[in-house]
C-alpha positions as a Markdown table, in Angstrom:
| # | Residue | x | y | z |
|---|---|---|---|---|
| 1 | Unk | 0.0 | 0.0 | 0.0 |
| 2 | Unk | 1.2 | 3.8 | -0.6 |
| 3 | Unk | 0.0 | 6.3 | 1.2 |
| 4 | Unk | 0.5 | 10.1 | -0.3 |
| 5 | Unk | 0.9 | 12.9 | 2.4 |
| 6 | Unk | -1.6 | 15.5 | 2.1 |
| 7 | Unk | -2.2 | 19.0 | 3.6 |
| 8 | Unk | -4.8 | 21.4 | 4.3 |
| 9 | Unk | -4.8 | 24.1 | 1.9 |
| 10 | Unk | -6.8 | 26.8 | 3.7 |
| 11 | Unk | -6.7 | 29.0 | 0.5 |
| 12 | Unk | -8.6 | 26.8 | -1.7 |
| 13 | Unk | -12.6 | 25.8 | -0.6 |
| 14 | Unk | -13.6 | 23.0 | 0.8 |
| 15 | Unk | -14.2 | 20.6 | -2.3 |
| 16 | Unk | -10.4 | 21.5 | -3.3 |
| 17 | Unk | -9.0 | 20.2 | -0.1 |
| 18 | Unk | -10.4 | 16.6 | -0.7 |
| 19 | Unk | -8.4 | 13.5 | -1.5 |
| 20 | Unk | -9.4 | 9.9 | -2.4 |
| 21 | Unk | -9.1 | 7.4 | 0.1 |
| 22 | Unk | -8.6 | 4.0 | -1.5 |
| 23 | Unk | -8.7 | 2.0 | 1.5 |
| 24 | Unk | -6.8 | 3.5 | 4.3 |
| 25 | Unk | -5.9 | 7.5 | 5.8 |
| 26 | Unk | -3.0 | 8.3 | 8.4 |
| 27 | Unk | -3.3 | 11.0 | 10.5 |
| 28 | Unk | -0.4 | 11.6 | 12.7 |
| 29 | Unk | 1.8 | 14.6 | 15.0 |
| 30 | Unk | 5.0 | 13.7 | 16.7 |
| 31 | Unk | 3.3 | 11.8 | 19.3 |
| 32 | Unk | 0.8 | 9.6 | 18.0 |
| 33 | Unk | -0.6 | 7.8 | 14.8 |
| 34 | Unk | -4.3 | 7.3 | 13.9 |
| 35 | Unk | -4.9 | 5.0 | 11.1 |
| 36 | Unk | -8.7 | 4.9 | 9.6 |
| 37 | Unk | -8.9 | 1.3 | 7.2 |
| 38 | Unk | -11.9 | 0.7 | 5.2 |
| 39 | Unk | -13.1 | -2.0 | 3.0 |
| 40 | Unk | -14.6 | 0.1 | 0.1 |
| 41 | Unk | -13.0 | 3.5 | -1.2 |
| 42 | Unk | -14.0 | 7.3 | 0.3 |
| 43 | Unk | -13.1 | 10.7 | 0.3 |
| 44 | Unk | -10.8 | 12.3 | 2.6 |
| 45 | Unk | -9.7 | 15.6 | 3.6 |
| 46 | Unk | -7.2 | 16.9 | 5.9 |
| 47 | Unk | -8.8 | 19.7 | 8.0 |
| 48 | Unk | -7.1 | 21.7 | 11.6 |
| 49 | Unk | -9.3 | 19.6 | 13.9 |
| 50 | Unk | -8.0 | 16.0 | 12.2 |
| 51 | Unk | -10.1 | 14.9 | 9.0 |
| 52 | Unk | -13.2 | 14.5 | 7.6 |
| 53 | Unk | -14.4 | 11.0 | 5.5 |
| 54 | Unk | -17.1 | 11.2 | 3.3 |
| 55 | Unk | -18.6 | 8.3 | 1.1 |
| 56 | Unk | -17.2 | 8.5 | -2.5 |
| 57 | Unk | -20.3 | 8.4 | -4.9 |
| 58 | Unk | -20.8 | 7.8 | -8.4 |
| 59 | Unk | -23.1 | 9.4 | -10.6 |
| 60 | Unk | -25.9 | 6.4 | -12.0 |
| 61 | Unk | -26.3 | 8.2 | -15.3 |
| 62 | Unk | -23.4 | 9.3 | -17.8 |
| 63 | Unk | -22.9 | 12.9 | -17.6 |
| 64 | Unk | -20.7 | 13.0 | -21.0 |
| 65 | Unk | -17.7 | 14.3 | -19.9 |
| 66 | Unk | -16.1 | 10.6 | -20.1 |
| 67 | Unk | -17.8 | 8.9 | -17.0 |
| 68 | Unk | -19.7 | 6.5 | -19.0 |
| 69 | Unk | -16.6 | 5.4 | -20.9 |
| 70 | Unk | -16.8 | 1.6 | -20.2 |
| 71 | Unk | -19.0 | -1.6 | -18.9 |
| 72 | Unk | -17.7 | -1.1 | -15.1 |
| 73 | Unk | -18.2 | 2.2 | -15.2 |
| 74 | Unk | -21.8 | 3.6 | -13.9 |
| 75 | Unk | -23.3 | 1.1 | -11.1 |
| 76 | Unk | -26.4 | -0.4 | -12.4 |
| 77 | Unk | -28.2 | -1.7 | -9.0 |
| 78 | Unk | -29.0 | -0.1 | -5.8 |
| 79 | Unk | -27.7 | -3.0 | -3.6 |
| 80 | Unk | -26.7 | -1.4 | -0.2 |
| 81 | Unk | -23.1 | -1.6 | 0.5 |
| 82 | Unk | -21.8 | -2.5 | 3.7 |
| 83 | Unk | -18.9 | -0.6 | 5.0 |
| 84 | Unk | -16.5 | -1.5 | 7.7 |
| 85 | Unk | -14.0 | 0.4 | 9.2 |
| 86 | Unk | -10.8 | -0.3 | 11.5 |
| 87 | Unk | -9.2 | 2.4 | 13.7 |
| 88 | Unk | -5.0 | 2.4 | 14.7 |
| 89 | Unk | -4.4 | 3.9 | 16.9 |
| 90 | Unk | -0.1 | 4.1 | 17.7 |
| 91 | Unk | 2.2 | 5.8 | 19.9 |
| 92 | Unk | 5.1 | 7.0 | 17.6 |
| 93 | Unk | 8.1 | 5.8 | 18.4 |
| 94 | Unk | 7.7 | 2.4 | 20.2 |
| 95 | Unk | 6.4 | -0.9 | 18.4 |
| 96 | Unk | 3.1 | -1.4 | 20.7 |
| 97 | Unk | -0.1 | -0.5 | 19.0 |
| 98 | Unk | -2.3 | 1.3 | 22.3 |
| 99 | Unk | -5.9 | 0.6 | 20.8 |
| 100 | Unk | -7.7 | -1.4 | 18.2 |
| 101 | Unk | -10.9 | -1.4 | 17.1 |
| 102 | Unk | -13.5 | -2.6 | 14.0 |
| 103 | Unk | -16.4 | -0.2 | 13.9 |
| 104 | Unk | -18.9 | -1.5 | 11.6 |
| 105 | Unk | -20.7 | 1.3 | 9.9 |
């Protein structure tokens, strides 16, 4: 997995400051490391309170600027999609991982 660093860019708005999330964000300062794993991909964005993850949708109808472009590409049932996401939580600097946890959403 690579992870890209990001920061918040308080010049630009708010849809300018978001990244995609394929499956995993790190948010970390010198002392600790939070880790946010999810099955299925989201948007994130770095913000000065920590970050915010929002569900990455796709349009269901081809908009003509090159969404509809191939067989995968628009979703074609309304099946609900269960997301599931697992939270690090590390003190940087020493090997022990302080808290786990799988919070199905």
């Amino acid at each position: 997995m690579q992870l890209l660093r990001r920061q918040c860019n308080d010049k630009l708005n708010i849809p300018a400051n978001f990244y995609p999330m394929a499956s995993a964000a790190v948010l970390e300062d010198v002392h600790k490391r939070i880790t946010v794993v999810s099955n299925v991909a989201h948007g994130v964005s770095p913000n000065n309170r920590g970050m915010d993850i929002i569900l990455d949708r796709m349009l269901n109808q081809d908009d003509g600027k090159g969404l509809g472009s191939g067989p995968d590409s628009l979703p074609t049932d309304i099946l609900p999609v269960e997301m599931r996401f697992s939270l690090l939580v590390e003190e940087i600097g020493t090997p022990e991982v302080q808290a786990c946890a799988s919070v199905p959403l």
